[in-house]
C-alpha positions, 0 to 999 in steps of 0.5 A, spaced: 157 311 623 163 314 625 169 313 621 174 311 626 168 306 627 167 305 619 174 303 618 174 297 624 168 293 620 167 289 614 166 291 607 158 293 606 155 288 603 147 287 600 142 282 602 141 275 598 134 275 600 129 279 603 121 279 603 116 279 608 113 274 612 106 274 614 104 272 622 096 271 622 094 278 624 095 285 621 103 283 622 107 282 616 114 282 618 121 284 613 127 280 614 134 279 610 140 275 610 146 276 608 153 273 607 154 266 606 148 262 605 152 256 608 155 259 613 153 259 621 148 262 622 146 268 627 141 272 628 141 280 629 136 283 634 135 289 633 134 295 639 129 300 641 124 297 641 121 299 635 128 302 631 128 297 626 136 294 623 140 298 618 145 296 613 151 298 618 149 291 622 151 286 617 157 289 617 160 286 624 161 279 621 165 275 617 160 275 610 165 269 609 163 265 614 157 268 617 149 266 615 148 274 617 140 274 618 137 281 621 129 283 621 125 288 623 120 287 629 112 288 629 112 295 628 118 296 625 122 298 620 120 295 613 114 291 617 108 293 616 104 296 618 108 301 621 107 303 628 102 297 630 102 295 637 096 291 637 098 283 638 105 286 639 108 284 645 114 280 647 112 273 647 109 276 640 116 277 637 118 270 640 114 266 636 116 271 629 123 269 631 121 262 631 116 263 624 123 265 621 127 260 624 123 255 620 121 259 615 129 258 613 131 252 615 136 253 621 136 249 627 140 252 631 143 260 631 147 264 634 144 270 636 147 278 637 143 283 641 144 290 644 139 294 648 133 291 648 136 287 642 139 284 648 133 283 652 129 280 646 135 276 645 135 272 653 127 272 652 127 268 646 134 264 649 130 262 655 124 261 652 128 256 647 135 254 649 135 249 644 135 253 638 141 258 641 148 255 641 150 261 643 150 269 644 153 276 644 150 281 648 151 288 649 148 295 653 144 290 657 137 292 657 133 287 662 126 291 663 126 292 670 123 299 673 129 300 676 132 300 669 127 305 667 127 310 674 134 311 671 133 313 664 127 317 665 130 320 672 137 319 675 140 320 668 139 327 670 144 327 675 150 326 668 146 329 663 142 335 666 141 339 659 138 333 655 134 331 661 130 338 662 130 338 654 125 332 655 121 335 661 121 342 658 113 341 654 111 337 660 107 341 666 111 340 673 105 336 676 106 331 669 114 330 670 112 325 675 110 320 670 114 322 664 113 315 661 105 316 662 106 322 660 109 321 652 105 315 652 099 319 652 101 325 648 103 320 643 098 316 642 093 322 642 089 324 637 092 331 635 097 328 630 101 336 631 101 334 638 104 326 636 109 328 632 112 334 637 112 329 643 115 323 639 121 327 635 122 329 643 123 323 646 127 320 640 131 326 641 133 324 648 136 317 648 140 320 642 143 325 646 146 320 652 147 315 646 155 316 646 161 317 651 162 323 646 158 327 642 158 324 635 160 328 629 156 332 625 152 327 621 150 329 613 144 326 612 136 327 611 133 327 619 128 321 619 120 324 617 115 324 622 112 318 620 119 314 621 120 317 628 112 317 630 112 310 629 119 308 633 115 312 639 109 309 639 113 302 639 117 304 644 113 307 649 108 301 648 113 296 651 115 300 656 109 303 659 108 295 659 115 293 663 116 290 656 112 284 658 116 281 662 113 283 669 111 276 671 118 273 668 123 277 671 129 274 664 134 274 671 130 269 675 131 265 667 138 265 666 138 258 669 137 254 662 143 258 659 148 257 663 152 252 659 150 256 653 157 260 650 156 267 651 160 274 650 157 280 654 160 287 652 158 293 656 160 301 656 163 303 662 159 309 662 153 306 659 147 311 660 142 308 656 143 302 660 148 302 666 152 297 667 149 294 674 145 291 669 150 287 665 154 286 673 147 283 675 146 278 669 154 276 670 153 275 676 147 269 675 151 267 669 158 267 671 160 262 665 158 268 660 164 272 658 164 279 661 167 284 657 167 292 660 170 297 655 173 302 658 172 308 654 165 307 652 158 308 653 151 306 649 153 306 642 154 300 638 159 304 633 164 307 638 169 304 636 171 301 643 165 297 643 166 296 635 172 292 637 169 288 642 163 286 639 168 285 632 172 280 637 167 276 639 164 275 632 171 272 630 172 268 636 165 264 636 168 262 629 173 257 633 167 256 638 162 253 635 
């Protein structure tokens, strides 16, 4: 985290509870919360797929105020087991959603989502409008092939250098189908092989996160099994169109329409460019649509911080 970043949030605070909820397969998954157990509850949805949360997350909201609940996805994070992708599929994730919801009580939530935590989150809304009174979105990720061409493609033209990084272990016949490539290496039975590919692809998105490198970072680099088990998930939705081929989210929106909600977006976003977040304003045009200027992908530069701290305080009068 970024000290100018670090300065603009709240003060760290530790969960009040926290366990693992079982889904009836071989998933178990790791949920918190934080705050106030009487407050308006919102629900964190974390990217990647297969990042998992982290303690700067719950520093976006008011501890006062807020019923901060975070969870870590199929596969991710603390959830176990690591890496899993069987029964892993988005509709998947929204009955864990529904699970915890339940499980705490809560009728309805606010929800707050970046990347494909914004993907997870128009999903889930569209899927159960009536437990979503409102939703704060950035870096939108809708899932879509042209979405990924661009990642895996035309980003090049932007980041050359970290672009030729990712091809480099590749044949040129294989820099065709890079996805299906890194899918296959990954899943591979040669754990060397696995692991060399995952650090790879991670490395990629890391590089093209920000609007500006970030600082040098002092702490521990993840171990393989934490960077291999992201990738497998990853790639897994990916490869897969994140199982949204036969419901397109645009072709959804309609139900959210009278749903109060604030999308953030870089300007120069190259994880996910801005057409996507342009394209869901123009289906849902009572959305507030905030483009930072001087910002990319990266929920901790500090234009897109202050954004998404604004909105957390706004919905305070809100609801």
């Amino acid at each position: 985290m970024a000290n100018s970043s670090e300065t603009l949030v709240f003060p760290a605070i530790e969960p009040y509870e926290s366990g693992l909820i079982p889904t009836g397969s071989a998933h178990n998954f790791y949920y918190e919360a934080c705050g106030n157990p009487s407050g308006v509850p919102i629900l964190i949805l974390h990217g990647g797929p297969g990042s998992g949360c982290n303690p700067g997350q719950r520093r976006f909201f008011d501890p006062a105020h807020y019923r901060i609940i975070l969870f870590d996805q199929r596969g991710c994070g603390r959830s176990q087991p690591a890496g899993e992708v069987d029964r892993n599929t988005t509709p998947d994730l929204i009955e864990d959603i529904e699970r915890l919801r339940e499980r705490l009580g809560i009728e309805q939530w606010l929800l707050f989502g970046g990347s494909w935590g914004s993907t997870l989150a128009l999903a889930y809304a569209t899927t159960h409008p009536q437990r979503v009174c409102g939703m704060i979105l950035r870096g939108i990720f809708m899932a879509r092939p042209s979405e990924l061409n661009w990642f895996l493609y035309e980003s090049r033209a932007f980041f050359p250098e970290a672009w030729e990084q990712l091809v480099a272990p590749l044949a040129i016949h294989e820099r065709k189908d890079i996805l299906g490539t890194y899918y296959h290496r990954v899943f591979g039975s040669e754990p060397a092989t696995s692991v060399a590919a995952a650090h790879n692809w991670g490395s990629f998105e890391s590089s093209i996160i920000s609007l500006l490198p970030p600082p040098p970072s002092d702490s521990p680099p993840p171990a393989d099994e934490l960077v291999l088990a992201r990738a497998r998930v990853q790639l897994h939705y990916l490869i897969n169109d994140c199982f949204l081929r036969e419901t397109p989210l645009l072709d959804r929106i309609t139900v959210l329409r009278q749903t109060p909600a604030i999308i953030v977006q870089g300007r120069y976003d190259m994880v996910c460019p801005i057409i996507s977040a342009y394209e869901l304003h123009q289906a849902w045009p009572e959305a507030d649509f905030q483009v930072v200027p001087d910002a990319g992908h990266a929920s901790f530069e500090p234009g897109i911080t202050k954004a998404l701290l604004a909105a957390t305080e706004r919905f305070k009068s809100m609801l």
